[in-house]
N, CA, C and O of each residue as an XYZ file, in Angstrom:
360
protein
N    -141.263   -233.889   -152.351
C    -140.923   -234.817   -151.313
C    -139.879   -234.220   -150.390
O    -138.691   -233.959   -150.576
N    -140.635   -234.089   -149.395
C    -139.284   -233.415   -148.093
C    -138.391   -234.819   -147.543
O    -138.862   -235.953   -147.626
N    -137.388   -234.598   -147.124
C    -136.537   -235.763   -146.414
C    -136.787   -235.424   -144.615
O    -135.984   -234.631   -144.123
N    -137.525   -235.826   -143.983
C    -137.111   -235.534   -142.297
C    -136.076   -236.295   -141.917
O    -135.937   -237.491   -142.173
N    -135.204   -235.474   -141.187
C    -134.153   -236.284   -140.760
C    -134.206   -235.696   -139.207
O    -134.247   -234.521   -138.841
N    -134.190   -236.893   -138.436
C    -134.923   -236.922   -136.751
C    -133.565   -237.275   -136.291
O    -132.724   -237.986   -136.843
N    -133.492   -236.291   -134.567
C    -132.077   -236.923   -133.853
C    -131.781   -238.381   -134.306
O    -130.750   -238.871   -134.767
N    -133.018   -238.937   -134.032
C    -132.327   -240.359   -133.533
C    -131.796   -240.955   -134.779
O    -131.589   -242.162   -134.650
N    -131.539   -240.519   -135.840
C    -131.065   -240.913   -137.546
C    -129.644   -240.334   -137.070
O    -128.649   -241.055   -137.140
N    -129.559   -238.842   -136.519
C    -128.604   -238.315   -136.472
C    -127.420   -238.988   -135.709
O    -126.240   -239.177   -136.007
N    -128.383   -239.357   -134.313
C    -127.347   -240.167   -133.197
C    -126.840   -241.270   -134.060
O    -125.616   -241.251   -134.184
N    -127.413   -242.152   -134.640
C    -127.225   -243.571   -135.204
C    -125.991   -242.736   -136.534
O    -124.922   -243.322   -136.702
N    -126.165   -241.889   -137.071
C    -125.042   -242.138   -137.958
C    -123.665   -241.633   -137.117
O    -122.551   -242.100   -137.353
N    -123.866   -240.849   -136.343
C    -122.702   -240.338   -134.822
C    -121.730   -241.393   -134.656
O    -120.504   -241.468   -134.745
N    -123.230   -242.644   -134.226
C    -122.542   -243.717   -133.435
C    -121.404   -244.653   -134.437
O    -120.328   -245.236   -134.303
N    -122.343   -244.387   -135.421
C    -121.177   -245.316   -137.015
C    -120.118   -244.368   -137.191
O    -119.063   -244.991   -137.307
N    -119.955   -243.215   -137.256
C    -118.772   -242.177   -137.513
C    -117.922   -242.681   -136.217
O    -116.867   -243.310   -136.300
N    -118.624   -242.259   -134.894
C    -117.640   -242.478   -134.072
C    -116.872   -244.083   -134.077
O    -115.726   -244.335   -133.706
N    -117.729   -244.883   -134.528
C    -117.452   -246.524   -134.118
C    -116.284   -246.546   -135.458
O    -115.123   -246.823   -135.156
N    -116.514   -246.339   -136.484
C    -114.987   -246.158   -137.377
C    -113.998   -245.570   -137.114
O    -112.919   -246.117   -137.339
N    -114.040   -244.539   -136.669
C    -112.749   -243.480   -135.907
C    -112.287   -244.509   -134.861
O    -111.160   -244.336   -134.397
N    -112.981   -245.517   -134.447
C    -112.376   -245.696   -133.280
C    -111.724   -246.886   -133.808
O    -110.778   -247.369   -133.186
N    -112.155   -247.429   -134.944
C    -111.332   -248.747   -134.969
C    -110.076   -248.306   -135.997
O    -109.224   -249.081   -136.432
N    -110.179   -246.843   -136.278
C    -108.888   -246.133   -137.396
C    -108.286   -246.172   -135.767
O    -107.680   -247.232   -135.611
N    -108.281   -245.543   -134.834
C    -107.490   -244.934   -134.233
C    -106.771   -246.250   -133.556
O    -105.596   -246.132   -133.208
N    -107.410   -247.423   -133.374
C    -106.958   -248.563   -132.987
C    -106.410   -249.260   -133.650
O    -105.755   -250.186   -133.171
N    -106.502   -249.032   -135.031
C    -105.669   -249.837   -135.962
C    -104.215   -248.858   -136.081
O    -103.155   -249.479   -136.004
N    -104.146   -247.255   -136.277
C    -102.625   -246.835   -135.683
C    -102.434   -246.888   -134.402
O    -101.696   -246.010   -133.955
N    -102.912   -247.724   -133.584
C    -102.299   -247.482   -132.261
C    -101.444   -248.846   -131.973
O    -100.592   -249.092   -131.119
N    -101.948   -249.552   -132.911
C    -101.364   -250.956   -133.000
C    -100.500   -251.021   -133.977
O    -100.116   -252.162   -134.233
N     -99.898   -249.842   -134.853
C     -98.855   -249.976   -135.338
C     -97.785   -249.254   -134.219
O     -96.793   -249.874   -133.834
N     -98.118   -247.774   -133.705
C     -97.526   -246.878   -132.523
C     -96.642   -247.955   -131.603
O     -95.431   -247.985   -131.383
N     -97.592   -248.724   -131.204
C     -97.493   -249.837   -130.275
C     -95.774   -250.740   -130.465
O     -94.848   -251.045   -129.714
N     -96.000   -250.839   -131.456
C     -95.074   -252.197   -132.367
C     -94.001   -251.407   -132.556
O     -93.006   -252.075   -132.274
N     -93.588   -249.898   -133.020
C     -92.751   -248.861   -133.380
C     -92.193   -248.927   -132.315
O     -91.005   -249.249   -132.308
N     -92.830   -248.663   -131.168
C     -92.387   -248.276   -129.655
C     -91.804   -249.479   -129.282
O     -90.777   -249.407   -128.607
N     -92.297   -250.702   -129.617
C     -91.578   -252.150   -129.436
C     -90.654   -251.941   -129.821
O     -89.753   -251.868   -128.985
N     -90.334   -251.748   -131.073
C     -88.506   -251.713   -131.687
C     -87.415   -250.353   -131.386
O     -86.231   -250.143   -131.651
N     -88.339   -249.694   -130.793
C     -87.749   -248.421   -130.179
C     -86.594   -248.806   -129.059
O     -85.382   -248.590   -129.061
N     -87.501   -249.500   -128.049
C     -87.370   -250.007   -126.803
C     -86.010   -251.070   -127.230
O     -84.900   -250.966   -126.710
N     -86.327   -251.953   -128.142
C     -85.349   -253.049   -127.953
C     -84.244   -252.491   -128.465
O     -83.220   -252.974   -127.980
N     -84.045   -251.542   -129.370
C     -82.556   -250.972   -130.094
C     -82.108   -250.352   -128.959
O     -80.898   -250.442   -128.751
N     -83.046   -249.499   -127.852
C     -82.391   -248.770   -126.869
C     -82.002   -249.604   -125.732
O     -81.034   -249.293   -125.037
N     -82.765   -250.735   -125.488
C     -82.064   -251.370   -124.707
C     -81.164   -252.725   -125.099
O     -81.139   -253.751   -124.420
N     -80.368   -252.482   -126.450
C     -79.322   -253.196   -126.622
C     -78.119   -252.221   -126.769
O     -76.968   -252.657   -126.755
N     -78.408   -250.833   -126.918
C     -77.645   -250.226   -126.951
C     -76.941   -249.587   -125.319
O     -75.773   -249.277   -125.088
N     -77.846   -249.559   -124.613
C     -77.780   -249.701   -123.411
C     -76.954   -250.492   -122.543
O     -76.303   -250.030   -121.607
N     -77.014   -252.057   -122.982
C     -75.740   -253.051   -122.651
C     -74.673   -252.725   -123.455
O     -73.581   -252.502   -122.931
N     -74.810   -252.666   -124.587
C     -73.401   -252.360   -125.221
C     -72.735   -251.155   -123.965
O     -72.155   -251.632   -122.990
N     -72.855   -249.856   -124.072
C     -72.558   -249.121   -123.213
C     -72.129   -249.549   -122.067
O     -70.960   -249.321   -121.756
N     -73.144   -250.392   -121.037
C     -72.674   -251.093   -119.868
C     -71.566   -251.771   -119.976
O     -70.609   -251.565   -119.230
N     -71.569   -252.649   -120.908
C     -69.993   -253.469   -120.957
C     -68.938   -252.776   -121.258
O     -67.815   -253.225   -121.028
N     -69.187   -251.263   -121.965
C     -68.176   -250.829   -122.586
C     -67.684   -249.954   -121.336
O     -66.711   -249.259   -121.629
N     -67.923   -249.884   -120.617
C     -67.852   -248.673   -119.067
C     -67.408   -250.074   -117.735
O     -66.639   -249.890   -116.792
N     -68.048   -251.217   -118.001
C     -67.573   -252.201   -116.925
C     -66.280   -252.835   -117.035
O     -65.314   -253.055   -116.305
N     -66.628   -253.042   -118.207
C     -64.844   -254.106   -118.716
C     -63.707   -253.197   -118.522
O     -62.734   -253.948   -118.456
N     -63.304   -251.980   -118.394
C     -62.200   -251.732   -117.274
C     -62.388   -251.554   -115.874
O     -61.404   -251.567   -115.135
N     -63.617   -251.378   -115.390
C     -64.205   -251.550   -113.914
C     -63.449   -252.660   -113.586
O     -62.410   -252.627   -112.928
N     -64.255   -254.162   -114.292
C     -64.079   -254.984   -114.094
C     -62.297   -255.747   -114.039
O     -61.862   -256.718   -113.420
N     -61.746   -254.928   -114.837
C     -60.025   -255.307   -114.849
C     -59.444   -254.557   -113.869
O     -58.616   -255.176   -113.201
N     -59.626   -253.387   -113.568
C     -59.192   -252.997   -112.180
C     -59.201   -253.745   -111.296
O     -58.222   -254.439   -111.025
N     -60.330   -253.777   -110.630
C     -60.991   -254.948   -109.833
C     -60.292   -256.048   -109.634
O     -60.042   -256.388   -108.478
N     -59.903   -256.710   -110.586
C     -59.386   -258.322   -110.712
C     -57.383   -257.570   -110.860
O     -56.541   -258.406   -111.188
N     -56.961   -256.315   -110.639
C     -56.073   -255.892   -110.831
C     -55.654   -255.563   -109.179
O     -54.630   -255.733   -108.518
N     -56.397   -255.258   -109.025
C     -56.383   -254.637   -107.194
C     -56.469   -255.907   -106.434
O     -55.643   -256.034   -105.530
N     -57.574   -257.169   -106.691
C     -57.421   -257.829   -106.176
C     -56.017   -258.700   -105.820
O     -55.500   -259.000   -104.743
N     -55.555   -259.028   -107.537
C     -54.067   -259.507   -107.306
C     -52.886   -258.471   -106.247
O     -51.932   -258.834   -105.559
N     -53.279   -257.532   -106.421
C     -52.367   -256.996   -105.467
C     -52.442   -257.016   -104.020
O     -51.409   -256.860   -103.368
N     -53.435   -257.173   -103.515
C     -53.839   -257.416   -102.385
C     -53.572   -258.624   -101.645
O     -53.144   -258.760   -100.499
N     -54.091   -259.959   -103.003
C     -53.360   -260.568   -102.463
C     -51.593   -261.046   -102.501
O     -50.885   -261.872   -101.925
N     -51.488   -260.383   -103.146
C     -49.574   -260.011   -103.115
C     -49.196   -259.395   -101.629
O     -48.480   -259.781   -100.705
N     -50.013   -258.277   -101.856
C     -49.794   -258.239   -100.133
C     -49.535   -258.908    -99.247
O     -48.464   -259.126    -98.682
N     -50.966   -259.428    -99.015
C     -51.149   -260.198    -97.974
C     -50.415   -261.625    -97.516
O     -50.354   -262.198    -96.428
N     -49.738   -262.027    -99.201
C     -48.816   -262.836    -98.867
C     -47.059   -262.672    -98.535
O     -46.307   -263.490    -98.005
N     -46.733   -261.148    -99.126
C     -45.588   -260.727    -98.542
C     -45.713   -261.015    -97.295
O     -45.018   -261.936    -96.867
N     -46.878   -260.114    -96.126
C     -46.669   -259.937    -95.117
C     -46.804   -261.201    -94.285
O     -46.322   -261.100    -93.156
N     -47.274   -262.197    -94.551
C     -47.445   -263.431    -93.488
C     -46.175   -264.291    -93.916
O     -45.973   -265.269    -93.195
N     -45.331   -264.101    -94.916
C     -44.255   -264.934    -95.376
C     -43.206   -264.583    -94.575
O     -42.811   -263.419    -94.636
N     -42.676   -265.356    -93.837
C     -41.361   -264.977    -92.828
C     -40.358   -264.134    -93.466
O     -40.657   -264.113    -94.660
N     -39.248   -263.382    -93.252
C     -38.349   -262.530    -93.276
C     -37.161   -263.593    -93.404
O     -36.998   -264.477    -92.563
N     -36.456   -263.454    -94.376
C     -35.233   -264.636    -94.580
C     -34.007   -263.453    -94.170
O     -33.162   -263.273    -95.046
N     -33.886   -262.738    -93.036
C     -33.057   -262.232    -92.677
C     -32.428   -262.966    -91.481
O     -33.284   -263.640    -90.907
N     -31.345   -263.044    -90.981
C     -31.201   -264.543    -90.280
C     -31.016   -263.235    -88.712
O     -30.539   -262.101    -88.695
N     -31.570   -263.989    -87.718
C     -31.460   -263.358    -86.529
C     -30.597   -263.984    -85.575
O     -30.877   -265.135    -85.238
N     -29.254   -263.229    -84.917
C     -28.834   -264.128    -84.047
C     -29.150   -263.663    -82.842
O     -29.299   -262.557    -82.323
N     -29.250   -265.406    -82.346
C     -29.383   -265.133    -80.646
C     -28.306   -264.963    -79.611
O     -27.148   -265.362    -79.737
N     -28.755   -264.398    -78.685
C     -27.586   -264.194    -78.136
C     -27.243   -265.000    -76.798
O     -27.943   -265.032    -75.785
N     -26.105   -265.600    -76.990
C     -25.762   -266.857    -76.207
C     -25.366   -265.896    -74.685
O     -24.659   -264.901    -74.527
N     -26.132   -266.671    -73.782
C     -25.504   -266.325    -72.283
C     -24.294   -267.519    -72.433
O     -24.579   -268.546    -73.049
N     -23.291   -267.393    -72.002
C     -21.835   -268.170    -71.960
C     -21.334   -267.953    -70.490
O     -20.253   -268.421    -70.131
């Protein structure tokens, strides 16, 4: 008893090899996927940490300069308590 084995047996078991590979490769791609999810979120909490840790003296300068400014600005519009005399025509 010979076995013939014809393309089209061949294609059809192709198509089952390939059609499993593809649902292996989709079943790690959907773990890849989820990895890369928690990748992402540790890096972008670590990311704000950093930001706050680089702003919060930004941010006190800022509110440091401002008070001075307006210190300024209120020296200079506050009158001079130096007493001026006038000078009397007599």
């Amino acid at each position: 008893m010979e076995t013939v084995i014809t393309f089209t047996d061949v294609f059809q078991y192709l198509e089952v090899t390939v059609a499993v590979l593809l649902i292996l490769v989709l079943y790690h791609l959907l773990f890849v996927v989820v990895g890369l999810r928690k990748i992402v979120r540790r890096v972008e909490r670590i990311t704000n940490e950093i930001q706050e840790v680089i702003l919060k003296p930004i941010n006190v300068a800022d509110h440091i300069l401002e008070g001075i400014v307006k210190y300024m600005e209120t020296q200079g519009a506050a009158p001079k308590n130096g007493k001026k005399k006038a000078k009397k025509n007599s």
